[in-house]
LONU-557172 format. One record per residue (C-alpha): x, z, y. Coordinates in steps of 0.25 Angstrom, whole numbers, padded with zeros to 4 digits, always signed. Last residue first. Layout:
<pts>
XZY;...
</pts>
This chain:
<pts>
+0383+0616-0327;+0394+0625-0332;+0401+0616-0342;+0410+0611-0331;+0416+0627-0327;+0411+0630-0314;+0420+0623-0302;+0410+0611-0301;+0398+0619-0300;+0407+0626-0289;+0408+0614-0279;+0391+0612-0283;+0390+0624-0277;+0399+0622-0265;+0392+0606-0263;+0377+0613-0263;+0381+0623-0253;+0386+0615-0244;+0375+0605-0243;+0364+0615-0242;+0372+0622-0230;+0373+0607-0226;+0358+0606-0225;+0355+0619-0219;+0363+0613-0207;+0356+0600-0206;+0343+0609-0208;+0349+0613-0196;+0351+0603-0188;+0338+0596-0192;+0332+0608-0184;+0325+0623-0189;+0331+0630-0179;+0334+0622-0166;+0348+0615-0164;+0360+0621-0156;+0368+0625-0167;+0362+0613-0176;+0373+0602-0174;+0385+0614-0178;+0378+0618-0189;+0377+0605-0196;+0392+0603-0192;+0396+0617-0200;+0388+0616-0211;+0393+0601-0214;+0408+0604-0212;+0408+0618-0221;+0416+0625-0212;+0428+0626-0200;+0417+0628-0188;+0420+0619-0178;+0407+0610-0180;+0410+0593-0183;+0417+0595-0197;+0419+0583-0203;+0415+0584-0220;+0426+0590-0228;+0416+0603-0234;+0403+0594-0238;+0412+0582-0243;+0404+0569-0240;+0409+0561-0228;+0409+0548-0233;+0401+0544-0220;+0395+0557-0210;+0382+0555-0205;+0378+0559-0220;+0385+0570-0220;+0379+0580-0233;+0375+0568-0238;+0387+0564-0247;+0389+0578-0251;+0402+0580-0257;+0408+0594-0261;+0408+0595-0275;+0419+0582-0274;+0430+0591-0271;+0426+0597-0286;+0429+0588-0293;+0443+0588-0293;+0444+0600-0297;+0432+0601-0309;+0437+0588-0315;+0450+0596-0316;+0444+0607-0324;+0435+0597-0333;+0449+0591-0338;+0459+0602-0338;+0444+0606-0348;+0447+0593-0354;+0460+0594-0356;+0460+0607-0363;+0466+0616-0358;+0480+0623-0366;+0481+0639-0356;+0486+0644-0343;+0480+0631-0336;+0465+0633-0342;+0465+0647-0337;+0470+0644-0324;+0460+0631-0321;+0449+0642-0324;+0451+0652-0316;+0452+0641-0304;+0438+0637-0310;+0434+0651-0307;+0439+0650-0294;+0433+0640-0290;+0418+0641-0295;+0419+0657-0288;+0422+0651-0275;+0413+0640-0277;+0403+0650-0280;+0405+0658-0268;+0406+0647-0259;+0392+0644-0265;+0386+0658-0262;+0392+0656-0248;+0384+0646-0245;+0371+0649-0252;+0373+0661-0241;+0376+0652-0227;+0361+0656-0225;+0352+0647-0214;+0342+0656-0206;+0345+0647-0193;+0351+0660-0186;+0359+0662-0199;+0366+0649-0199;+0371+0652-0185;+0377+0665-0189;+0383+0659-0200;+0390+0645-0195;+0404+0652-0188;+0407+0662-0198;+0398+0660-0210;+0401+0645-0209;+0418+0648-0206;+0415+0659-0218;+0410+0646-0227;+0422+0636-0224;+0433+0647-0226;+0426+0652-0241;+0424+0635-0246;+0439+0633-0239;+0444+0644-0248;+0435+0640-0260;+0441+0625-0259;+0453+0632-0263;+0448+0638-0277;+0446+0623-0281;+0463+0621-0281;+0465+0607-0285;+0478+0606-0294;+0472+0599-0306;+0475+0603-0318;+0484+0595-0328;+0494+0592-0316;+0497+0577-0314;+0489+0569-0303;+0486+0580-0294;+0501+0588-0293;+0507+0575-0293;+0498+0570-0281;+0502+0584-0275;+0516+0585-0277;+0515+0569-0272;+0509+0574-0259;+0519+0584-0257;+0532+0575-0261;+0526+0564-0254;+0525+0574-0240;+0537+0581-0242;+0543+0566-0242;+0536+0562-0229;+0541+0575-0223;+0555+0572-0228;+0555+0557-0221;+0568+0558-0215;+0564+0559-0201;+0548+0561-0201;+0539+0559-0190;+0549+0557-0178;+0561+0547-0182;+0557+0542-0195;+0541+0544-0193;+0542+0535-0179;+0551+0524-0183;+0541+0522-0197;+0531+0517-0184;+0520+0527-0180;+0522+0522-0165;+0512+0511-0166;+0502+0520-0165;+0491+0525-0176;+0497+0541-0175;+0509+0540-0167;+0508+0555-0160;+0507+0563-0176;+0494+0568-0174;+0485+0579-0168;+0498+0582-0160;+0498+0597-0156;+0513+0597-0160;+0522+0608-0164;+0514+0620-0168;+0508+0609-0177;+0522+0606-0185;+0518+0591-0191;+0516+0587-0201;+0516+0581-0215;+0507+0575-0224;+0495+0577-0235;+0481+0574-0237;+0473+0579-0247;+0460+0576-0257;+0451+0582-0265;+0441+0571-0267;+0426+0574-0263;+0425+0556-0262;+0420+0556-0248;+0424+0565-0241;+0439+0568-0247;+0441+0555-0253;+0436+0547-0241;+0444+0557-0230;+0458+0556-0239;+0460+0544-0232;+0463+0550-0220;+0458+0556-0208;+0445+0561-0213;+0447+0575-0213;+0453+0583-0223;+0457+0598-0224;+0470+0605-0220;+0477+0613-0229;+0484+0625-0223;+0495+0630-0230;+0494+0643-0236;+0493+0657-0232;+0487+0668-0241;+0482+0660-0255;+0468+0663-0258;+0462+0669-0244;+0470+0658-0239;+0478+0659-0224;+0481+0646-0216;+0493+0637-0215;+0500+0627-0207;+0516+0626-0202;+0521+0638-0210;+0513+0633-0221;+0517+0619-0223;+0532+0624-0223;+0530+0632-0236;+0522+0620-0243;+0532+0610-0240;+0544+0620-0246;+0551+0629-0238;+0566+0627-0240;+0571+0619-0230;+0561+0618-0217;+0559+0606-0219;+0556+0595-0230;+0548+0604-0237;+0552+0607-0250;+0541+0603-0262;+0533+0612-0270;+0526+0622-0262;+0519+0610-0255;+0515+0603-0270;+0507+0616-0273;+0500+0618-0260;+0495+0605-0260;+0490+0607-0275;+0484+0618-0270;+0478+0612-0258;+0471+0602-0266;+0458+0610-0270;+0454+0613-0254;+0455+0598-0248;+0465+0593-0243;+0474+0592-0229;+0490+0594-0229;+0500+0596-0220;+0515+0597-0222;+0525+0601-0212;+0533+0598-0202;+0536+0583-0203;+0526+0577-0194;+0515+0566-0198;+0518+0563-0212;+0512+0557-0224;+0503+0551-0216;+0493+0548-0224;+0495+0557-0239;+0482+0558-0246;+0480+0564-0259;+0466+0562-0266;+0462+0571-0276;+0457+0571-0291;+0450+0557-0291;+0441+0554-0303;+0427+0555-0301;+0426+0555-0286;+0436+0542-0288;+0429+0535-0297;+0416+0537-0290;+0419+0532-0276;+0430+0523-0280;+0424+0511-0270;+0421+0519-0259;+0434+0527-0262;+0442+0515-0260;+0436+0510-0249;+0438+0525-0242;+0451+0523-0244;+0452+0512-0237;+0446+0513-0226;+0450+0525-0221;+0444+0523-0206;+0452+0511-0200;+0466+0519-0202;+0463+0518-0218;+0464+0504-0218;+0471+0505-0233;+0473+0515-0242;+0487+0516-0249;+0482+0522-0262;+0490+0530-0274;+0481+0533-0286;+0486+0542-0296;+0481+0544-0312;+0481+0559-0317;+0490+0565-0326;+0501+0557-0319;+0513+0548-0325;+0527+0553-0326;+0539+0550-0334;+0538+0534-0336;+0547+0526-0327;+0535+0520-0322;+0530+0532-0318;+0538+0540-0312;+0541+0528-0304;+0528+0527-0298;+0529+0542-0294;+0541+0540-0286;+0535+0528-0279;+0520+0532-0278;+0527+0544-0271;+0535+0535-0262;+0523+0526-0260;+0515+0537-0254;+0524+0543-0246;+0525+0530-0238;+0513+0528-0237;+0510+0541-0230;+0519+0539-0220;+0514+0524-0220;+0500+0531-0214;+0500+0535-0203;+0514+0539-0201;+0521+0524-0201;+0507+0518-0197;+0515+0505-0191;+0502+0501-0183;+0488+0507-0188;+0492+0509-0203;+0487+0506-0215;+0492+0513-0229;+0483+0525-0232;+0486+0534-0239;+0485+0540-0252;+0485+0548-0266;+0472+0548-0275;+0472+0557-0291;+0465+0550-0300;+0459+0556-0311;+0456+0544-0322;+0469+0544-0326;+0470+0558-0333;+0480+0558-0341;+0491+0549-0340;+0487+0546-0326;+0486+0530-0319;+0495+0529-0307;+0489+0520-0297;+0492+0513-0283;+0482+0509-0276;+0483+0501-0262;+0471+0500-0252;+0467+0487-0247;+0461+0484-0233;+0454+0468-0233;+0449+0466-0217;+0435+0464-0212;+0437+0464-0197;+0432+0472-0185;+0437+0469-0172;+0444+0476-0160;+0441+0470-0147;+0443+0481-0137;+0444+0481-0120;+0442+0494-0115;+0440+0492-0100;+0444+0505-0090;+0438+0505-0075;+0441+0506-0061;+0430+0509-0052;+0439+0520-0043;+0450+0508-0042;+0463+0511-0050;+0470+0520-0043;+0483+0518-0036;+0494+0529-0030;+0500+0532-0018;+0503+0547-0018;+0489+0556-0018;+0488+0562-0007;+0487+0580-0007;+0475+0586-0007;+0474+0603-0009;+0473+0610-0020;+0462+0614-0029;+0462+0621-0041;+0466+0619-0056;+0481+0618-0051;+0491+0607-0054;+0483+0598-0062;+0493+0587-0069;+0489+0572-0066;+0497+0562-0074;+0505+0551-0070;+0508+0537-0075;+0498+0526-0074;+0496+0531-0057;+0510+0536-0052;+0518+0524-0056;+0513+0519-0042;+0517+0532-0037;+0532+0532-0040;+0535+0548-0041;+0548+0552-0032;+0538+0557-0021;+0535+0568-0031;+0518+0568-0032;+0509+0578-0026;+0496+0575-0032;+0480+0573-0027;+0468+0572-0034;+0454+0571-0027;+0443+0580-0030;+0428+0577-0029;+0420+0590-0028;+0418+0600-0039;+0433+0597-0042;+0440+0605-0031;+0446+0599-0020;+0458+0589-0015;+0465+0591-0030;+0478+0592-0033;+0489+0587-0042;+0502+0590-0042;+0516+0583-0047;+0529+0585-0054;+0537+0575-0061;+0533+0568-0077;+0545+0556-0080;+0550+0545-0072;+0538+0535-0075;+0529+0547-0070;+0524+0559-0078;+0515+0568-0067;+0517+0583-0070;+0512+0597-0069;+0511+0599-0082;+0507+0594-0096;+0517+0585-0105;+0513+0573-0105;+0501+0567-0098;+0490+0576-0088;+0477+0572-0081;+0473+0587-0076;+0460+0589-0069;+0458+0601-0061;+0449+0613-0063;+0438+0619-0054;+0429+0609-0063;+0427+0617-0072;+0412+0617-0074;+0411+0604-0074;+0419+0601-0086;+0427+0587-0090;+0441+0590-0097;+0454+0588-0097;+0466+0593-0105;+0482+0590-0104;+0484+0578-0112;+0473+0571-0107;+0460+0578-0107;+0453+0589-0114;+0459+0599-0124;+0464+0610-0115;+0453+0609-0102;+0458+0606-0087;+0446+0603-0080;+0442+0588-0079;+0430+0588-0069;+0435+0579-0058;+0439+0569-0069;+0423+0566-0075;+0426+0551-0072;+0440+0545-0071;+0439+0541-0058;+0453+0546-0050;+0460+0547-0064;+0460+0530-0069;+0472+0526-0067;+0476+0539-0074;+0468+0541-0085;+0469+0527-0089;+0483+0529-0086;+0486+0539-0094;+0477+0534-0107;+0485+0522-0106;+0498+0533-0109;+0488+0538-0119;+0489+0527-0126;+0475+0519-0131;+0463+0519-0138;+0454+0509-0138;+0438+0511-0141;+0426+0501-0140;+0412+0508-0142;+0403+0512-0153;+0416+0515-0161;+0413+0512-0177;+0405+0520-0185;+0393+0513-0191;+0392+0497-0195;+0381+0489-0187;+0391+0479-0182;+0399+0479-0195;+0387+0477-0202;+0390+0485-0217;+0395+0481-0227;+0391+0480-0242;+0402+0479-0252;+0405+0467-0260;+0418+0464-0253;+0423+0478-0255;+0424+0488-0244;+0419+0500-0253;+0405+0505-0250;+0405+0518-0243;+0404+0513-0231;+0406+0499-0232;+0407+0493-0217;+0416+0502-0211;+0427+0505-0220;+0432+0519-0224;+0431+0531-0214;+0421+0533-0202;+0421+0531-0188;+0428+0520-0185;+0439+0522-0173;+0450+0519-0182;+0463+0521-0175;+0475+0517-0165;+0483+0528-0158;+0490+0523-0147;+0504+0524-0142;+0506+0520-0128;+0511+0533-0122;+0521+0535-0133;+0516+0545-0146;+0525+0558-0148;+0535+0554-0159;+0548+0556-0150;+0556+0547-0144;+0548+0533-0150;+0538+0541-0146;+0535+0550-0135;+0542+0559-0127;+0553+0548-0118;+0539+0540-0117;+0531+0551-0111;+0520+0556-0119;+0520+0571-0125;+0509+0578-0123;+0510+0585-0138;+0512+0572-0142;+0498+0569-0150;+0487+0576-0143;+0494+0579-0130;+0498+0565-0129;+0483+0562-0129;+0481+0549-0137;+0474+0539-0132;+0456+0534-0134;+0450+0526-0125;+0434+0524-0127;+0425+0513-0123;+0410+0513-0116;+0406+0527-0114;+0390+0529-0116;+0391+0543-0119;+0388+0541-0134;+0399+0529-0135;+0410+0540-0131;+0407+0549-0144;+0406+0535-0154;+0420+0532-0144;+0428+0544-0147;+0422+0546-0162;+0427+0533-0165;+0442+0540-0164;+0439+0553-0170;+0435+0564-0160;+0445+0576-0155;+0458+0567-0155;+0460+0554-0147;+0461+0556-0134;+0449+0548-0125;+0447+0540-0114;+0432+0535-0112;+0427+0522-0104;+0416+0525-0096;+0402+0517-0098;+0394+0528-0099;+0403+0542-0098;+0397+0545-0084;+0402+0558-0080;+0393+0570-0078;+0403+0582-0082;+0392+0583-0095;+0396+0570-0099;+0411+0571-0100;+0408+0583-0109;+0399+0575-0117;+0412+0565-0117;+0422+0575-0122;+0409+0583-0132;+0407+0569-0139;+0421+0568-0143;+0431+0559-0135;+0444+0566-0135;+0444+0568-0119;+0434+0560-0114;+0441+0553-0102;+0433+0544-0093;+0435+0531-0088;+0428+0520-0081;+0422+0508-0088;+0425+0494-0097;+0420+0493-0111;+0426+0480-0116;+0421+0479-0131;+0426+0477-0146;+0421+0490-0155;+0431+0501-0159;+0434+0498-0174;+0449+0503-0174;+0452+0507-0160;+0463+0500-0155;+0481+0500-0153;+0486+0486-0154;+0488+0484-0169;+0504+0481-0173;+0504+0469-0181;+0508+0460-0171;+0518+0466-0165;+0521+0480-0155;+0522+0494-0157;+0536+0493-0167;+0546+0489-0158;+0548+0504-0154;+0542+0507-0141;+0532+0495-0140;+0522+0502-0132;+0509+0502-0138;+0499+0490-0137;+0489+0488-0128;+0493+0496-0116;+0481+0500-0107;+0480+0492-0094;+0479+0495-0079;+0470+0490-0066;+0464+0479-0073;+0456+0470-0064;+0441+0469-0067;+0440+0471-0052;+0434+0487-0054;+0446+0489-0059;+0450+0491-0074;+0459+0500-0083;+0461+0494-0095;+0461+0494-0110;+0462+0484-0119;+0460+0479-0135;+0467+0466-0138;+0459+0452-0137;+0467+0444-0146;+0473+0453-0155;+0457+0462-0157;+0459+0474-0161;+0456+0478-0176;+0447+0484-0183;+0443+0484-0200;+0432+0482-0210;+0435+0482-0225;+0435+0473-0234;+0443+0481-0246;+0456+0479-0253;+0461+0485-0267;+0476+0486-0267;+0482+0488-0281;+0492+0497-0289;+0492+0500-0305;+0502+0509-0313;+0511+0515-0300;+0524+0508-0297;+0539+0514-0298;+0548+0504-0306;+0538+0493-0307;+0531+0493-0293;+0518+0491-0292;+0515+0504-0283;+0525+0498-0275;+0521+0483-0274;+0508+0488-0271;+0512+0497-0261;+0518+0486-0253;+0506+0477-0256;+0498+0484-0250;+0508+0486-0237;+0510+0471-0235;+0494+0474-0235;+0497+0482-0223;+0505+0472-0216;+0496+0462-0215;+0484+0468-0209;+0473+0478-0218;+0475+0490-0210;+0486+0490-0200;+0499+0490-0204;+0509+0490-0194;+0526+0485-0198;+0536+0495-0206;+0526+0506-0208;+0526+0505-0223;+0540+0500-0223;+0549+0511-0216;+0538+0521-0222;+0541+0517-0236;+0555+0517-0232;+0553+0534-0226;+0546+0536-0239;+0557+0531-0249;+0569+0538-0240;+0559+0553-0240;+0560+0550-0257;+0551+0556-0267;+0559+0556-0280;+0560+0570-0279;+0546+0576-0276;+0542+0566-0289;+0553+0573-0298;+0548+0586-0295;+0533+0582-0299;+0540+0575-0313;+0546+0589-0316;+0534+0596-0312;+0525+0588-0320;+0511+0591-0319;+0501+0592-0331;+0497+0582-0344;+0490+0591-0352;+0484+0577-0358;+0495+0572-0362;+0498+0558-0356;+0510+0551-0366;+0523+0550-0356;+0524+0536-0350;+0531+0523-0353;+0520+0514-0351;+0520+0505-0364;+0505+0503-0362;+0499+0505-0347;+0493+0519-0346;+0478+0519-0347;+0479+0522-0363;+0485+0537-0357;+0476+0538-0346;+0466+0551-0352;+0452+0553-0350;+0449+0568-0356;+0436+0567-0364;+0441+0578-0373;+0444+0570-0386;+0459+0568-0382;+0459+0555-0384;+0447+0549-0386;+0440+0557-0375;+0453+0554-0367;+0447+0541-0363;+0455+0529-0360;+0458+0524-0346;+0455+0512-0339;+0448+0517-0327;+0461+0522-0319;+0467+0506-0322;+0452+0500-0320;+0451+0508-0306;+0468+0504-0301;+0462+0489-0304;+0451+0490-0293;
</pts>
């Protein structure tokens, strides 16, 4: 990679200065009009200003208009039109970057088949079909049909045609369908509706393959994402609720970066894996669909769903209103509710009044009965009504109206044939080299595919992206800035397929970039509401977040700045600093995940939201639809485009903040908060066990202790070097020490079942207690395991684990000549 040779070739500051300090200044192009680097280089808050004011809402809102002007899906047409967009920018003579290119890999993809498109039906014991799931979205806005737009599918769900009767699973975790299980009903064989949320989206059919279910379903819960919102008159294009047809499209593989070269770059050189033999994909075929489908699967097929008798009215179970399978309630009715909850049955002419009884009580065989307005047309009755329990007792029979069922025997047929195929995915990078220190890189970026339009998720992000590249590109060529430290801007692409390209790129930088990279800063979508701001990272950046918030206006209410708004929608109390902001932490639902995990890079994510006491919405309603058009964001998400600006302006606060000031502005003390939180939650919640099994949670505490100490004393010392002249190579050795330190906490077999996943205090967290991750899930297998099992040497292990990583955390806080 050229970008590689341009950050390499640099001359040592050994000769230069004599202190071994690697400077850029022979890297920079001859004749560059530039200022002379000086090594005490630090932020400018006049050049910082005048970034925040050349950052435009107009420039962002065009970047969108084009970015998410027609689908691009990772690796088709229309997305390498977009590599070559960025290209061209971050080229361009009048407000380019110093070097840009697009490195591709081979990298294994899914797609549905266009001659035989995926299907979903209800089918009678004939072979004839009794109804039929949409196959596309409705075409509400001109922009849900064409060539290019992909069929709703779940990426790397396994061609096949399972056909049997229905069950609903809730969310699909294994505790829905051992519940289902326990009532007595047959999951072999069965067909499994599910609601996405609660288990990832393979995780759905790996937990439904172990009961022996043949295909899973999968819609969104109005409940979950429009706050039961889902008439058409309620729902997108006349609000930004998700119409009954939208369909959320996703990965379904089970890890992060490409499939076949774990932890091998997707070069052509690289081993592969066997496809066929290849771990974490679906076990068995998976569709998702809308929940209007979902309706009248439920619906058509209510009077033999399996397990229905012992639904009990349960929050957090069901379709919209809450299910669940239990035979020790079974005194209670079942509810089957859309939209808005209440006694209502939403008909072609809007929701009217109705009743539903039962003959009998459910410990024997109960038959449904309703009491319906003679105005209602019945043969609409049976793909559009809902069922609303009245009364958790029984009452007497009344006739149903004349309605038709599905034959008892009736059964629902997935049809998929997605394939896999080798396909070229290239990411863009675009570099600014530094004046100073150009071999300490500092990581900005977002993905660029998208499942349909993506005008959120991601070209939101793209678009703020560019427009900082923009103004910071033309500070540089016209000569009055260039950064301490070198930048790297990247478009990733095939994230949506599991991260791909990112993880590519750290595959194959592995070294250089744990050596060398300060932080990464990823900005996805830029924005999903625009109430406030919300930001996830590790420990040491929160400062620096902090720092940039206070700085900038917020674009509503006037005269609180981003940082004052932020905490009046989301905050917690800090022993250190009384009530802050709350930082959230990172997952893996971004590319940060490969940096943060696998590389030990601080790293952040940063965006705009929405107003929580508003909306229970998990997401923004047209997440991977074909409703997430630039349409969509102008009229609903963000008019005007001041949250997207907010966002740049924060984000590029930050990356200015990282890339320019002579000390870095990780905060180390912070870490010690989360280190103190995590370790009272195990002596809380994890002690008593610990204690019945004879293991002690004192080495523990003792190297809390020491990283607090560790911390605070190089905090100390970061304060007496900045009241006074450093030397450059003590900034130096300090710096290192920062930047380093995110990396102390790797371990790549403390998770061996877990791939990439290497950070002992990020890791998944499977147990409920808010600690260490690798304590807390070791001691949450071994609860209910005999003394002196694999379980719990599994637990003494992680303890061991934990303790090593803090101790070595604070070697690297003492002063570097201490060894």
């Amino acid at each position: 990679m050229q970008w590689v040779k341009v950050l390499g070739g640099v001359v040592g500051a050994a000769a230069l200065l004599g202190l071994g300090i690697i400077l850029g200044h022979f890297a920079i192009p001859k004749g560059a009009n530039v200022p002379a680097p000086s090594v005490s280089q630090d932020l400018d808050l006049e050049i910082l200003e005048t970034v925040m004011q050349q950052l435009e809402a107009s420039r962002i809102r065009e970047n969108l208009r084009e970015l998410s002007r027609e689908p691009h899906l990772a690796s088709s047409p229309r997305d390498e039109a977009l590599v070559q967009l960025l290209l061209q920018r971050w080229q361009d003579p009048e407000s380019g970057l110093d070097a840009a290119e697009a490195p591709a890999y081979e990298v294994l993809l899914s797609f549905p088949s266009q001659e035989q498109p995926n299907h979903v039906a209800v089918v009678s014991p004939t072979g004839s079909v009794v109804f039929s799931c949409r196959q596309s979205e409705q075409n509400l806005t001109g922009e849900q049909v064409g060539p290019d737009v992909v069929p709703p599918y779940a990426a790397y769900a396994p061609p096949g045609t399972p056909q049997g009767l229905l069950v609903y699973a809730n969310r699909g975790t294994e505790e829905d369908f051992m519940n289902l299980q326990t009532q007595g009903i047959k999951l072999e064989g069965t067909i499994a509706l599910t609601r996405y949320g609660g288990a990832g989206r393979g995780a759905k059919a790996v937990n439904a393959a172990k009961y022996g279910v043949a295909g899973v379903l999968v819609y969104t819960d109005p409940a979950d994402i429009n706050d039961g919102q889902s008439s058409a008159n309620e729902t997108f294009p006349n609000s930004w609720c998700l119409p009954p047809s939208g369909v959320e499209r996703g990965s379904y593989y089970e890890y992060f970066g490409d499939p076949l070269t774990p932890y091998l770059p997707a070069n052509p050189s690289s081993f592969r894996l066997d496809p066929d033999a290849a771990p974490g994909f679906p076990p068995i075929p998976a569709q998702p669909i809308g929940f209007d489908d979902a309706k009248s699967l439920l619906w058509d097929l209510w009077p033999q769903l399996p397990g229905r008798e012992h639904w009990v009215v349960t929050t957090g179970w069901g379709p919209a209103s809450g299910l669940m399978a239990t035979s020790q309630q079974t005194e209670h009715l079942p509810v089957l509710s859309w939209g808005k909850p209440g006694k209502q049955l939403c008909g072609p002419q809007g929701p009217v009044e109705f009743h539903a009884h039962f003959t009998s009580d459910l410990h024997t065989s109960a038959t449904p009965s309703l009491e319906l307005p003679s105005s209602f047309p019945n043969q609409d009755f049976r793909t559009r009504c809902s069922l609303c329990l009245e009364h958790p007792s029984p009452y007497s029979c009344h006739s149903w109206p004349t309605l038709t069922f599905p034959p008892a025997t009736s059964q629902v047929n997935v049809s998929v044939h997605n394939r896999r195929e080798l396909r070229n995915s290239s990411n863009v990078l675009g570099i600014i080299r530094g004046a100073v220190e150009p071999d300490r890189y500092v990581l900005y970026g977002n993905h660029r595919d998208s499942w349909v339009h993506g005008a959120v998720d991601p070209s939101s992000g793209t678009a703020v992206l560019l427009e900082l590249s923009r103004v910071l590109g033309t500070l540089l060529k016209k000569g009055t800035w260039r950064p301490r430290r070198s930048i790297v801007f990247a478009s990733w692409g095939a994230e949506e397929f599991g991260l791909i390209g990112s993880t590519e790129f750290t595959e194959e930088f592995f070294s250089k970039l744990q050596e060398r990279t300060v932080a990464y800063i990823n900005v996805d979508i830029s924005v999903f509401a625009n109430a406030t701001l919300r930001a996830q990272g590790t420990p040491p950046v929160q400062s620096v977040i902090f720092a940039a918030a206070k700085q900038i206006p917020a674009p509503s209410p006037v005269g609180l700045s981003i940082y004052d708004n932020w905490i009046r929608y989301s905050n917690r109390s800090s022993p250190a600093y009384g009530v802050v902001p709350s930082l959230g932490s990172l997952g893996a639902g971004s590319d940060y995940a490969p940096f943060i995990h696998f590389l030990g890079i601080s790293s952040m994510d940063i965006a705009y939201t929405y107003d929580r006491s508003k909306t229970s919405a998990r997401i923004y309603p047209t997440y991977h639809t074909a409703f997430d058009t630039f349409g969509y964001v102008d009229k609903f998400v963000d008019p005007g485009f001041s949250s997207h600006q907010a966002v740049a302006r924060t984000a590029g606060s930050v990356l200015l903040r990282l890339s320019d000031s002579l000390f870095l502005p990780l905060n180390v003390s912070d870490y010690g908060e989360t280190l103190r939180s995590f370790l009272q939650a195990a002596q809380q919640h994890l002690g008593g066990l610990l204690e019945q099994h004879s293991i002690s949670l004192g080495r523990l505490v003792t190297a809390v202790e020491k990283f607090e100490a560790a911390a605070k004393a190089l905090e100390q010392h970061r304060s007496a070097l900045q009241k006074g002249s450093p030397d450059p190579l003590q900034v130096r050795m300090l710096n290192d020490q920062l930047m380093l330190l995110e990396r102390t906490f790797l371990n790549p077999r403390a998770f061996p079942e877990e791939r990439y996943y290497s950070h002992v205090l990020w890791a998944p967290r499977t147990s409920s207690v808010a600690t260490f991750p690798g304590l807390a899930n070791a001691c949450s297998r071994a609860m209910n395991t005999s003394l002196g099992s694999e379980a719990w040497a599994e637990v003494r292990r992680q303890l061991s684990i934990l303790v090593v990583a803090l101790e070595g955390a604070a070697a690297t806080l003492r002063p570097v000549a201490d060894l």
